[in-house]
ChimeraX commands (.cxc) that place a marker at each C-alpha (Angstrom):
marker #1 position 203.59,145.23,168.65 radius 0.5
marker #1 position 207.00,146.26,168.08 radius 0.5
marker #1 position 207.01,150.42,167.28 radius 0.5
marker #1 position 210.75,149.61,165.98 radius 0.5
marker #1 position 209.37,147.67,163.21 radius 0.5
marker #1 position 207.25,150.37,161.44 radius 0.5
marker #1 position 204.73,149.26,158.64 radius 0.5
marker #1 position 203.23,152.21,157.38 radius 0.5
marker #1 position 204.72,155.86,157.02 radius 0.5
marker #1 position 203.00,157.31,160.05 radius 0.5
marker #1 position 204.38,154.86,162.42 radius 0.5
marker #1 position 208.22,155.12,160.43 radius 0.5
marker #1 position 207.63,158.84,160.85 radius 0.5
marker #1 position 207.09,158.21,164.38 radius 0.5
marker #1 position 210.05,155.71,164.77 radius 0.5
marker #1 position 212.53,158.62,163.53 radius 0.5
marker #1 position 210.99,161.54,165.80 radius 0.5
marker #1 position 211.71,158.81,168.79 radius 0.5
marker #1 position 214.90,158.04,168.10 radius 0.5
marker #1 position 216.21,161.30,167.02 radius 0.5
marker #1 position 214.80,162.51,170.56 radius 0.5
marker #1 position 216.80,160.28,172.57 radius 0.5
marker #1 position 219.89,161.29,170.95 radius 0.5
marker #1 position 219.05,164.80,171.24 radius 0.5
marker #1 position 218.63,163.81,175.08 radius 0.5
marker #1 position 221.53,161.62,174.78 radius 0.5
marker #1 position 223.69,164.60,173.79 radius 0.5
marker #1 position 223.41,166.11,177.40 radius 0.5
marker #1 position 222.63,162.98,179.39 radius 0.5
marker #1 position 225.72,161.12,178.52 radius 0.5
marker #1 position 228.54,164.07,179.27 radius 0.5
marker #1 position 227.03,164.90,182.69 radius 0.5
marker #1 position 227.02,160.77,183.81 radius 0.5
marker #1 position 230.70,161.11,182.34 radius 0.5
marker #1 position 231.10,164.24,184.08 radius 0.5
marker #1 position 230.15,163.36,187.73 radius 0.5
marker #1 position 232.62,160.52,187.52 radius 0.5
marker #1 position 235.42,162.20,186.24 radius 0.5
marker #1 position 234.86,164.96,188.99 radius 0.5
marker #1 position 234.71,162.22,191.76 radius 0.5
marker #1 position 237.69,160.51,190.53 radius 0.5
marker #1 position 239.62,164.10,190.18 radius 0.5
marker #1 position 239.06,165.04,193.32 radius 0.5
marker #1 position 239.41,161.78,195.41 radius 0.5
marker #1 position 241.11,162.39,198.78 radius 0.5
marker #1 position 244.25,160.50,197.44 radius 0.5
marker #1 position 244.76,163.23,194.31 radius 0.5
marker #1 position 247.32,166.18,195.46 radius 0.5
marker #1 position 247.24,167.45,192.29 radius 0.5
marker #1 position 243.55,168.65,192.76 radius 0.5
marker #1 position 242.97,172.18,193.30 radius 0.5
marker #1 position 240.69,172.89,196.62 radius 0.5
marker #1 position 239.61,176.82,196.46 radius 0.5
marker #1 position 237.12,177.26,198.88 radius 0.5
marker #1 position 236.65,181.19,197.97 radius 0.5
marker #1 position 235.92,180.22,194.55 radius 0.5
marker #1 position 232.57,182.27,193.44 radius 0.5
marker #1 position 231.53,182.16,189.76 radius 0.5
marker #1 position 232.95,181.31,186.23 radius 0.5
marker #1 position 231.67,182.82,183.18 radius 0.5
marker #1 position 232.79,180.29,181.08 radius 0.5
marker #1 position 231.16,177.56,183.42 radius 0.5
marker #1 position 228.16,179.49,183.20 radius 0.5
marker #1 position 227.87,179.68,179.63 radius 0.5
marker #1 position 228.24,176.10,179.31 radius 0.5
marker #1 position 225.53,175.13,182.27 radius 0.5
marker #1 position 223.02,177.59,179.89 radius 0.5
marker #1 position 223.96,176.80,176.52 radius 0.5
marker #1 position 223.80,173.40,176.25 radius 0.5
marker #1 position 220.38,172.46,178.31 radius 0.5
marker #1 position 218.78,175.84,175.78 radius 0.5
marker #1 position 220.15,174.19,172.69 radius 0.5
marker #1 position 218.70,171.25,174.30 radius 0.5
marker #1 position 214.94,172.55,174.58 radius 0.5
marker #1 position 215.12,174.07,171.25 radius 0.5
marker #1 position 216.17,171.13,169.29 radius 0.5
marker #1 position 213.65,168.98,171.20 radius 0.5
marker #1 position 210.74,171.66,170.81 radius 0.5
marker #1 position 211.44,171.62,167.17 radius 0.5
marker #1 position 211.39,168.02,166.49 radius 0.5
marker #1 position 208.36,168.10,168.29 radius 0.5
marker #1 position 206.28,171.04,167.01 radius 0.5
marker #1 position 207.79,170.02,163.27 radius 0.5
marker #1 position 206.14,166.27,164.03 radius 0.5
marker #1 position 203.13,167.23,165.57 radius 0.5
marker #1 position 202.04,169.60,162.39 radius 0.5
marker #1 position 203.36,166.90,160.01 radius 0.5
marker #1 position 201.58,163.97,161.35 radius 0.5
marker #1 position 198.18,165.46,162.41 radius 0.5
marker #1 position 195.77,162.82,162.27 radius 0.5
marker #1 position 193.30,164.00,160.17 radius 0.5
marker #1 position 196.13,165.05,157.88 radius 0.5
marker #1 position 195.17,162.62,154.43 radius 0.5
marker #1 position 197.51,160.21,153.45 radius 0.5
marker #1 position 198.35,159.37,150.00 radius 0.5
marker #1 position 198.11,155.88,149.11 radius 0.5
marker #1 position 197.49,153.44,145.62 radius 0.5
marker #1 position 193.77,152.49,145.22 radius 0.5
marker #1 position 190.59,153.92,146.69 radius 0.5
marker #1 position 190.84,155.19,150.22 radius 0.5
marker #1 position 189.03,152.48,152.65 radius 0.5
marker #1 position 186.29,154.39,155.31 radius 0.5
marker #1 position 186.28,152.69,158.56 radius 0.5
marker #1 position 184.48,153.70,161.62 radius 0.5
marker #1 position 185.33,152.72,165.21 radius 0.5
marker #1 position 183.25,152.27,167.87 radius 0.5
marker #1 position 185.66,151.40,171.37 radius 0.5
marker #1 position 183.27,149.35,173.50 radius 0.5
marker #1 position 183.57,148.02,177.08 radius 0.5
marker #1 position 185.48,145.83,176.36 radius 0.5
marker #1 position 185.80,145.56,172.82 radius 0.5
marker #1 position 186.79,147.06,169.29 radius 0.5
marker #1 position 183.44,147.51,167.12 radius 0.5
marker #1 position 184.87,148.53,162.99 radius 0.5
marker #1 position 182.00,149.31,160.53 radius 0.5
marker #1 position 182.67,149.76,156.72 radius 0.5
marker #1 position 179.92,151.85,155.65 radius 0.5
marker #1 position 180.61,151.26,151.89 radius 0.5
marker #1 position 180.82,147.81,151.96 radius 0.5
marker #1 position 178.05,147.80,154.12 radius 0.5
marker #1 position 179.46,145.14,157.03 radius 0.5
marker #1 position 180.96,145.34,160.53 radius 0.5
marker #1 position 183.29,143.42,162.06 radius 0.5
marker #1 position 184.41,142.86,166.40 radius 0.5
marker #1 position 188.15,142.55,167.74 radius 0.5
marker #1 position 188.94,141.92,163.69 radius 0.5
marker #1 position 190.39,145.02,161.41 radius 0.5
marker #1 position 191.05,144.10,157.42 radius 0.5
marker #1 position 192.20,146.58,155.14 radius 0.5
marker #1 position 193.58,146.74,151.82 radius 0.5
marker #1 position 198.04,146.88,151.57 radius 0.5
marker #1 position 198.72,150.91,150.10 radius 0.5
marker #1 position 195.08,152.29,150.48 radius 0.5
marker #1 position 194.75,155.51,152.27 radius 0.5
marker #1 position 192.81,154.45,155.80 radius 0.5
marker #1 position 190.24,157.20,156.93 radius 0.5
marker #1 position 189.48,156.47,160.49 radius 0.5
marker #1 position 186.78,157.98,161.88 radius 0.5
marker #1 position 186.79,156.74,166.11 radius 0.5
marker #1 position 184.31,157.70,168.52 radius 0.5
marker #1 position 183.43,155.93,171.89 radius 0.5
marker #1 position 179.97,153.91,172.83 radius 0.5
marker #1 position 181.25,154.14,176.41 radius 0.5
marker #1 position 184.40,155.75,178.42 radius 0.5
marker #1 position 187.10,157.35,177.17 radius 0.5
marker #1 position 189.63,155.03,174.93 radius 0.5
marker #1 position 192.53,154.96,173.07 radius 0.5
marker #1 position 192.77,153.46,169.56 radius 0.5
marker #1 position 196.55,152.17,168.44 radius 0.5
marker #1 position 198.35,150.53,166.29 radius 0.5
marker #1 position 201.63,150.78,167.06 radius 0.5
marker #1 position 203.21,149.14,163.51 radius 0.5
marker #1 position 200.42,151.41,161.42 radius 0.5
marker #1 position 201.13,155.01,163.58 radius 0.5
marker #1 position 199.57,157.65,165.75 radius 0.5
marker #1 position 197.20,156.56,168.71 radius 0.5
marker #1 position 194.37,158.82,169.24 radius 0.5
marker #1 position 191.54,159.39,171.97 radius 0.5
marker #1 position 187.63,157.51,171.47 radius 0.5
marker #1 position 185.20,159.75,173.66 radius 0.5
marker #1 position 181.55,159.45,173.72 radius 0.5
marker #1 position 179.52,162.12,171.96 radius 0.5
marker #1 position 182.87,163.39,169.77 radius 0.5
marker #1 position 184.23,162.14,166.82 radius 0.5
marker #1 position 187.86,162.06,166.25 radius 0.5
marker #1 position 189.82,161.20,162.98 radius 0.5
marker #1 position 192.92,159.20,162.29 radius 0.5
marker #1 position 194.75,158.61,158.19 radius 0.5
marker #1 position 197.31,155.74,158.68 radius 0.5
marker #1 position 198.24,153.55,155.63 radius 0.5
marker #1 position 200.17,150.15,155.74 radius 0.5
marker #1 position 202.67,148.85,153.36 radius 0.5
marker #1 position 203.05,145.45,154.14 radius 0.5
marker #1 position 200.76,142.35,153.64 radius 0.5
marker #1 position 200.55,140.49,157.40 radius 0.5
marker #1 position 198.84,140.47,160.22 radius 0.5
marker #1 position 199.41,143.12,162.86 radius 0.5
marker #1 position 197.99,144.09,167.17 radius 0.5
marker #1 position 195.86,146.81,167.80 radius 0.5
marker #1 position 194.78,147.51,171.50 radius 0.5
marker #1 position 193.54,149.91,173.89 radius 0.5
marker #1 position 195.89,152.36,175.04 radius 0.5
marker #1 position 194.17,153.58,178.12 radius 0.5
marker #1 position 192.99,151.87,181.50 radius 0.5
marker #1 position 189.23,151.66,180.83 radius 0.5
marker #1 position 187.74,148.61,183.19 radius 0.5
marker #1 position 188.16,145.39,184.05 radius 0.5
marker #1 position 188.70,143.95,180.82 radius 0.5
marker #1 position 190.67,147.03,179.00 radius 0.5
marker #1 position 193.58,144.93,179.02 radius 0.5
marker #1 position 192.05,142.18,177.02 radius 0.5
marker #1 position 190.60,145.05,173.84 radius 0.5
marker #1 position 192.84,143.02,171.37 radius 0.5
marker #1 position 192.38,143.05,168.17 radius 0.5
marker #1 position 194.05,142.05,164.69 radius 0.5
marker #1 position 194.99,143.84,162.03 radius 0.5
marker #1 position 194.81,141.86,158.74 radius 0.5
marker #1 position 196.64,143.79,155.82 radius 0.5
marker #1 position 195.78,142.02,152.70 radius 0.5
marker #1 position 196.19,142.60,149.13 radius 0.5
marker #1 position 193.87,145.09,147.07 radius 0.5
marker #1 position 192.50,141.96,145.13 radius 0.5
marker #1 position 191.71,139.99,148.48 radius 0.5
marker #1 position 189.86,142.89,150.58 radius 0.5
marker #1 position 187.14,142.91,147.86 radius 0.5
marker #1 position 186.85,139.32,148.07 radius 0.5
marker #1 position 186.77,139.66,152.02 radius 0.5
marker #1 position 184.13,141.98,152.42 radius 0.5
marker #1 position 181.53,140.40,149.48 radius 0.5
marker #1 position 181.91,137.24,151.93 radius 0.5
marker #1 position 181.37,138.58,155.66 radius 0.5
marker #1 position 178.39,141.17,153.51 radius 0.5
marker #1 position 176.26,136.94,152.96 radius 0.5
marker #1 position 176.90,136.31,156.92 radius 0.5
marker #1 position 173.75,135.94,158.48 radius 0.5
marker #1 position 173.84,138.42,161.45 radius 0.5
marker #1 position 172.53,142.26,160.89 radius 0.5
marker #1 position 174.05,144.84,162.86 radius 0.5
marker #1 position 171.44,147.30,163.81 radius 0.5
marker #1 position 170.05,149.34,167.05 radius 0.5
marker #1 position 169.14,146.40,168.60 radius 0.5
marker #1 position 171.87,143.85,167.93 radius 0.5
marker #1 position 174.38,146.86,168.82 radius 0.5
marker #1 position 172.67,147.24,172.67 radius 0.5
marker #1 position 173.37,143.83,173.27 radius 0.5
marker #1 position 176.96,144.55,171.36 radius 0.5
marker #1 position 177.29,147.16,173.96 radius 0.5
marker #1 position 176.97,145.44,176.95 radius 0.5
marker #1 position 179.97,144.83,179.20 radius 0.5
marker #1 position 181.62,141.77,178.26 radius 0.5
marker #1 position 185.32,140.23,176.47 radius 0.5
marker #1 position 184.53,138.65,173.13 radius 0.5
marker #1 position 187.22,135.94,172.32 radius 0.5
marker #1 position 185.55,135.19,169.17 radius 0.5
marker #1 position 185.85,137.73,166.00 radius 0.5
marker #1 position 182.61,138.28,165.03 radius 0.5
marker #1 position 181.53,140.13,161.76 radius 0.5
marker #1 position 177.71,141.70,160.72 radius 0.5
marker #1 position 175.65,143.07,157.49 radius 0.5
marker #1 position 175.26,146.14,158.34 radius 0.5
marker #1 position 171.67,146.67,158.47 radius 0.5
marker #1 position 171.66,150.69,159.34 radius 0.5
marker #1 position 174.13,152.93,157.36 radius 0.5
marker #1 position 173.62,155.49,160.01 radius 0.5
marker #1 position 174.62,153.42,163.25 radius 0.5
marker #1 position 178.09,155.30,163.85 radius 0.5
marker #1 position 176.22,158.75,163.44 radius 0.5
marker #1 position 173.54,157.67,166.05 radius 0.5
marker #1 position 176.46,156.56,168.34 radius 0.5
marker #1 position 178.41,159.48,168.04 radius 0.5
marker #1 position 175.49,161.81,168.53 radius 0.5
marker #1 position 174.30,159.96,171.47 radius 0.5
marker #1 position 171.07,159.31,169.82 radius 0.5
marker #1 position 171.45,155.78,171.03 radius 0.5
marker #1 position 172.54,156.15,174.90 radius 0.5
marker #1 position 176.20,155.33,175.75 radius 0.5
marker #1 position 176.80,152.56,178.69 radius 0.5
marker #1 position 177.18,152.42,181.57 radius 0.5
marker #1 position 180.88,152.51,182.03 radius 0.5
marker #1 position 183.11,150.16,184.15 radius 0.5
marker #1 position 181.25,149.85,187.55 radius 0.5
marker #1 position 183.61,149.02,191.03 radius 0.5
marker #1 position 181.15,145.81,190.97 radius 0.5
marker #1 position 181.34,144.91,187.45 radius 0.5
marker #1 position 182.70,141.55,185.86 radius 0.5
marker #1 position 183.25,141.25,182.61 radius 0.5
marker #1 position 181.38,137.67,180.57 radius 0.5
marker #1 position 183.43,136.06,178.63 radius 0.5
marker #1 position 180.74,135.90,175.67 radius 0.5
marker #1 position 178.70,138.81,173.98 radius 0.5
marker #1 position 175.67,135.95,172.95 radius 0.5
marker #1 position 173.61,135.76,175.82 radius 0.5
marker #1 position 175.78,137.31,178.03 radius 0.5
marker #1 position 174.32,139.49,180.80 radius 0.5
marker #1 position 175.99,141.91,183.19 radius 0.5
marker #1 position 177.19,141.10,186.71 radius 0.5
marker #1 position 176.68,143.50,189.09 radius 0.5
marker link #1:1,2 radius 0.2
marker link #1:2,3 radius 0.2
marker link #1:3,4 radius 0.2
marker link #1:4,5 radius 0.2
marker link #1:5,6 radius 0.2
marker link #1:6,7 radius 0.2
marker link #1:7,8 radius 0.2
marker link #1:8,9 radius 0.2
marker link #1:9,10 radius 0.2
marker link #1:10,11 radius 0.2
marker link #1:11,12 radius 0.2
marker link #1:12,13 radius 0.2
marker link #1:13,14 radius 0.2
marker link #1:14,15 radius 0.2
marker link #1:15,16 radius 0.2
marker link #1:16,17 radius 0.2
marker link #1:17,18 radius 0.2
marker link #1:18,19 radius 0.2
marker link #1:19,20 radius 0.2
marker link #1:20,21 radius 0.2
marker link #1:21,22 radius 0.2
marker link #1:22,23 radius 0.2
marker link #1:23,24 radius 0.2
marker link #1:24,25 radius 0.2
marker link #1:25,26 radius 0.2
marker link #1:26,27 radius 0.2
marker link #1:27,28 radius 0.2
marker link #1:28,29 radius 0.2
marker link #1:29,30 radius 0.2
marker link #1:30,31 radius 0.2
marker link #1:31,32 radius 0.2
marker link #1:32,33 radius 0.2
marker link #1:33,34 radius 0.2
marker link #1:34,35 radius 0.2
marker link #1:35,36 radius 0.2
marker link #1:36,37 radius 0.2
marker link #1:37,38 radius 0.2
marker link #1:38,39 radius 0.2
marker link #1:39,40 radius 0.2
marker link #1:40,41 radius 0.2
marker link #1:41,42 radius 0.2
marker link #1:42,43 radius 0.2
marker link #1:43,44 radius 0.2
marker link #1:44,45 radius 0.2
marker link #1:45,46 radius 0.2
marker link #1:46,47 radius 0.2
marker link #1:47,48 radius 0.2
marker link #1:48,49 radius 0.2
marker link #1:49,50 radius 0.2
marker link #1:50,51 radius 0.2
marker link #1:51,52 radius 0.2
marker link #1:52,53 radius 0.2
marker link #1:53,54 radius 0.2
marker link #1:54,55 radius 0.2
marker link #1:55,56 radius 0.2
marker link #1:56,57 radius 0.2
marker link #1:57,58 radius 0.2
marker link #1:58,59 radius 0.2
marker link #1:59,60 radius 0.2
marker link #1:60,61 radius 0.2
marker link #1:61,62 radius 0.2
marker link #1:62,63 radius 0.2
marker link #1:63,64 radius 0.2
marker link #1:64,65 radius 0.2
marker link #1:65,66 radius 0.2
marker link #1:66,67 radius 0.2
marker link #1:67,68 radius 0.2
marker link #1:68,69 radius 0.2
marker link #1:69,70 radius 0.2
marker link #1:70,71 radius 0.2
marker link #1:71,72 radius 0.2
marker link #1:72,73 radius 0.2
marker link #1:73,74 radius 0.2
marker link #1:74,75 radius 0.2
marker link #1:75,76 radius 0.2
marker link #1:76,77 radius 0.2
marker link #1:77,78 radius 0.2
marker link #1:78,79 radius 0.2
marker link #1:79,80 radius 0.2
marker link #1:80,81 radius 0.2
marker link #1:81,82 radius 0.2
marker link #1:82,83 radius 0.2
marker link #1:83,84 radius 0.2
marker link #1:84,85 radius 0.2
marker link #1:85,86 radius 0.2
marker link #1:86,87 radius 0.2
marker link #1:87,88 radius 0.2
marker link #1:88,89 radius 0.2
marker link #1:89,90 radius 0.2
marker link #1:90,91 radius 0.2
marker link #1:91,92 radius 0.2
marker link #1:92,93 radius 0.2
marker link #1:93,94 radius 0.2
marker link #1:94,95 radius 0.2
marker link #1:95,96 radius 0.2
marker link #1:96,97 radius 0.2
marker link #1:97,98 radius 0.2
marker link #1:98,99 radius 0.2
marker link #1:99,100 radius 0.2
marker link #1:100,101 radius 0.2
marker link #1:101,102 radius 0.2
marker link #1:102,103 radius 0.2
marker link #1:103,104 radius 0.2
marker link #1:104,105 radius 0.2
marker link #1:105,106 radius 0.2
marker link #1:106,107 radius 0.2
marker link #1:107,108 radius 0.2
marker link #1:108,109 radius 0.2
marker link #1:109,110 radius 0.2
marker link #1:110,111 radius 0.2
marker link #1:111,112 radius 0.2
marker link #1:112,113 radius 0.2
marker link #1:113,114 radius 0.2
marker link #1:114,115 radius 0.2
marker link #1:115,116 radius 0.2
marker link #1:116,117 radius 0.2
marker link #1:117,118 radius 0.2
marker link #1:118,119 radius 0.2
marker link #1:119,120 radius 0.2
marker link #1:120,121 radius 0.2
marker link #1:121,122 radius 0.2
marker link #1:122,123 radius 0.2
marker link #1:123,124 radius 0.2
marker link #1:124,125 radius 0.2
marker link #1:125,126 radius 0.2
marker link #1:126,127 radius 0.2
marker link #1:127,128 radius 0.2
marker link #1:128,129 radius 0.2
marker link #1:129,130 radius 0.2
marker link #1:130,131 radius 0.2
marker link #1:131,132 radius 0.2
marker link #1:132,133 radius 0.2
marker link #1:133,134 radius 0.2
marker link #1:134,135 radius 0.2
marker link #1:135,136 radius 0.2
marker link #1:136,137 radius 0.2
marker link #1:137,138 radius 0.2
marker link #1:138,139 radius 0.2
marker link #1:139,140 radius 0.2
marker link #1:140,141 radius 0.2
marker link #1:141,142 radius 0.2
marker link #1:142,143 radius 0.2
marker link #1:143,144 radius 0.2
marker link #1:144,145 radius 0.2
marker link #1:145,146 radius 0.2
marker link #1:146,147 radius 0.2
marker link #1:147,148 radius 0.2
marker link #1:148,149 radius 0.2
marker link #1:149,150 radius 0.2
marker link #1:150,151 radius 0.2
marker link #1:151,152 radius 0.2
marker link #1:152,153 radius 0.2
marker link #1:153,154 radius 0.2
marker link #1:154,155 radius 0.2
marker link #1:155,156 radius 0.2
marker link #1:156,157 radius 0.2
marker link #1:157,158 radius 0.2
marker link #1:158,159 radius 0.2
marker link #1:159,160 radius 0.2
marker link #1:160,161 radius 0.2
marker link #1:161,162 radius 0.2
marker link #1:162,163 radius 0.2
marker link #1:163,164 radius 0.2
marker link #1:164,165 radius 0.2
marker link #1:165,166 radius 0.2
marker link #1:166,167 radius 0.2
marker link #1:167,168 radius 0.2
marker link #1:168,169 radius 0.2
marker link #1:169,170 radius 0.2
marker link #1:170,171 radius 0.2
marker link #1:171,172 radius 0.2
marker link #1:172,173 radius 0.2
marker link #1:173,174 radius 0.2
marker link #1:174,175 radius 0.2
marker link #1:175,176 radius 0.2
marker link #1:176,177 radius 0.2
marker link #1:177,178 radius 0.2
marker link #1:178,179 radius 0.2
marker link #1:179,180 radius 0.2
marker link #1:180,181 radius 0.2
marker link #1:181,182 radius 0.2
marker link #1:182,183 radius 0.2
marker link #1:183,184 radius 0.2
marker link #1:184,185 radius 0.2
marker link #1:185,186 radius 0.2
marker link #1:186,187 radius 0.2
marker link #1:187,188 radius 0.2
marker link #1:188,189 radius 0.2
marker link #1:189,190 radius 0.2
marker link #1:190,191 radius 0.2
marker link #1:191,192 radius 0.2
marker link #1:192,193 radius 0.2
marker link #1:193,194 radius 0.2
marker link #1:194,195 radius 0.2
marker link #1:195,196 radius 0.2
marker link #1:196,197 radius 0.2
marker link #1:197,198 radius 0.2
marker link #1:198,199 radius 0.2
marker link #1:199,200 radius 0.2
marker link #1:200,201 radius 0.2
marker link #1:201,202 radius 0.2
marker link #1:202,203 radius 0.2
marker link #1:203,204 radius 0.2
marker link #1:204,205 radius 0.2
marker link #1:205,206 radius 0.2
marker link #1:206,207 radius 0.2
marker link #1:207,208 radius 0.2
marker link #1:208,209 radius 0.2
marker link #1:209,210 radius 0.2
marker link #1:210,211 radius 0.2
marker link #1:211,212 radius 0.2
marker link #1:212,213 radius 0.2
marker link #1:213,214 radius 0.2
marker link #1:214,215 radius 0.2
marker link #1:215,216 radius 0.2
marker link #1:216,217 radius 0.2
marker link #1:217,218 radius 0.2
marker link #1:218,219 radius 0.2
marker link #1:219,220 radius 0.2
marker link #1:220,221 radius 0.2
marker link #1:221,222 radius 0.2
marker link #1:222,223 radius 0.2
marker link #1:223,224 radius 0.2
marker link #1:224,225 radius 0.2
marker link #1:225,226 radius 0.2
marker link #1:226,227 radius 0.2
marker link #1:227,228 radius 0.2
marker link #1:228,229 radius 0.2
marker link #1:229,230 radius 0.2
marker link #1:230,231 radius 0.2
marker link #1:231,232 radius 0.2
marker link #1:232,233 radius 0.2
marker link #1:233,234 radius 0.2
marker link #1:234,235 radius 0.2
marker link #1:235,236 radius 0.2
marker link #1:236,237 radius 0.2
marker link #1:237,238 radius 0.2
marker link #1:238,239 radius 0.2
marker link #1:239,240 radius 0.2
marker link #1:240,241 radius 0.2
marker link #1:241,242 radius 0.2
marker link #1:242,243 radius 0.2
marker link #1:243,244 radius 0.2
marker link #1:244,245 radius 0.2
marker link #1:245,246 radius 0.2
marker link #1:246,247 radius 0.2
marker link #1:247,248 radius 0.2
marker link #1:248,249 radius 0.2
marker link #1:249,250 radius 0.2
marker link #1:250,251 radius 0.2
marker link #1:251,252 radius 0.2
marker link #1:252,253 radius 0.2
marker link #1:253,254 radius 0.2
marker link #1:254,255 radius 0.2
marker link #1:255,256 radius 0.2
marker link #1:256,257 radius 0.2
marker link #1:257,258 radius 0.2
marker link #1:258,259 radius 0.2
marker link #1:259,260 radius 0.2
marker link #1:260,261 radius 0.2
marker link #1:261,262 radius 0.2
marker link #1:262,263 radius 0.2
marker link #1:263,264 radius 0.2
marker link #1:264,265 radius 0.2
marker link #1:265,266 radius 0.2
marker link #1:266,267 radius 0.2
marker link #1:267,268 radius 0.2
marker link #1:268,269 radius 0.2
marker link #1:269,270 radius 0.2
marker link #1:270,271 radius 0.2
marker link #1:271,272 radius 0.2
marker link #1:272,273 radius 0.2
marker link #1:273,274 radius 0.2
marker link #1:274,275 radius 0.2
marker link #1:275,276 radius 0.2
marker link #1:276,277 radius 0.2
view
């Protein structure tokens, strides 16, 4: 999970707007720690050569100085900032090698639900995409607000319930590689793991034709027991038996959940698993 160790261009874009805001910080911070201790060592009790003037007022020069840099300061940041934001909107495409790879995401309590709608399967806690494909998120929540990230692949972005919000990352490494939940969301938020597997474009066809022969069916039904509140350790992965699913979640169709409860406790299965009030 280290955001120093970017593997896509998103999260590299990211890397540089970081560091080159700390050292536009750094560039005011560092001369006024310098500053204070050079003043207290000037004017120590023990220095006769310091100056007291106890009728001194103002200094132009001092002013300009106090002003100039702190503006130059703002402006600099602000610009880094506004220039980032605009360059890495989310649903900004990125260009990639091969066909772009559709995922939809469906944050659950408390668990990561990813549905390929062209290849037709689904996977829990368990994200495999293709190395140099353009990745078209589309995230929306089947509970509380969330907050999808990846912080080797780029940007994190909000999951709410009855919205749909979009995300293009791309990665350029084969490996393995930690999403989680960004946001405090229940009990379990802190255990919404999951794994990134970047393969090669050869493999990911070869992935999906096998989880597409597993033998369970994500549909309305097996998704309300999905839903319930619960940690999966294991990653599970469905045929997805209706193409419109993430449509019906997003548009409420099929009723969000509950939402963490003060009385809740999380299972530590989805299969069988009931809710603890």
């Amino acid at each position: 999970m280290n955001i120093f160790d970017p593997q896509g261009p998103i999260a590299a874009a990211d890397k540089t707007i970081l560091i080159d805001s700390v050292a536009i910080m750094l560039v005011i911070i560092v001369p006024t720690i310098a500053a204070i201790f050079a003043f207290a060592f000037w004017f120590r009790d023990s220095n006769s050569r310091a100056v007291y003037r106890p009728d001194w007022a103002e200094s132009g020069r001092i002013e300009l100085v106090v002003w100039s840099i702190p503006t130059l300061t703002i402006l600099l940041l602000g610009g880094v900032a506004w220039i980032g934001s605009h360059q890495l909107d989310p649903a900004v495409p990125v260009e990639g090698t091969g066909s772009p790879i559709r995922i939809q995401v469906v944050s659950l309590d408390w668990k990561w639900l990813f549905i390929y709608p062209d290849q037709k399967i689904a996977t829990v806690n368990t994200l495999t995409v293709p190395v140099g494909a353009p990745l078209h998120f589309e995230l929306t929540s089947g509970s509380v607000m969330n907050v999808f990230f990846v912080p080797q692949l780029g940007s994190m972005i909000y999951t709410m319930n009855g919205m749909v919000t979009r995300l293009n990352l791309r990665a350029d490494q084969v490996g393995t590689y930690q999403g989680l939940s960004a946001m405090l969301s229940g009990d379990g938020f802190s255990d919404m793991m999951f794994d990134v597997h970047v393969v090669s474009p050869l493999a990911f066809p070869d992935w999906a034709a096998d989880t597409a022969r597993g033998d369970r069916v994500l549909n309305g039904d097996s998704y309300t027991k999905l839903a319930g509140q619960s940690i999966e350790a294991s990653k599970i992965s469905y045929r997805l038996g209706d193409p419109e699913l993430f449509g019906k979640i997003a548009t409420q169709e099929i009723p969000p959940g509950p939402g963490p409860e003060l009385s809740a406790a999380p299972t530590s299965a989805i299969s069988g698993a009931s809710n603890v009030r």
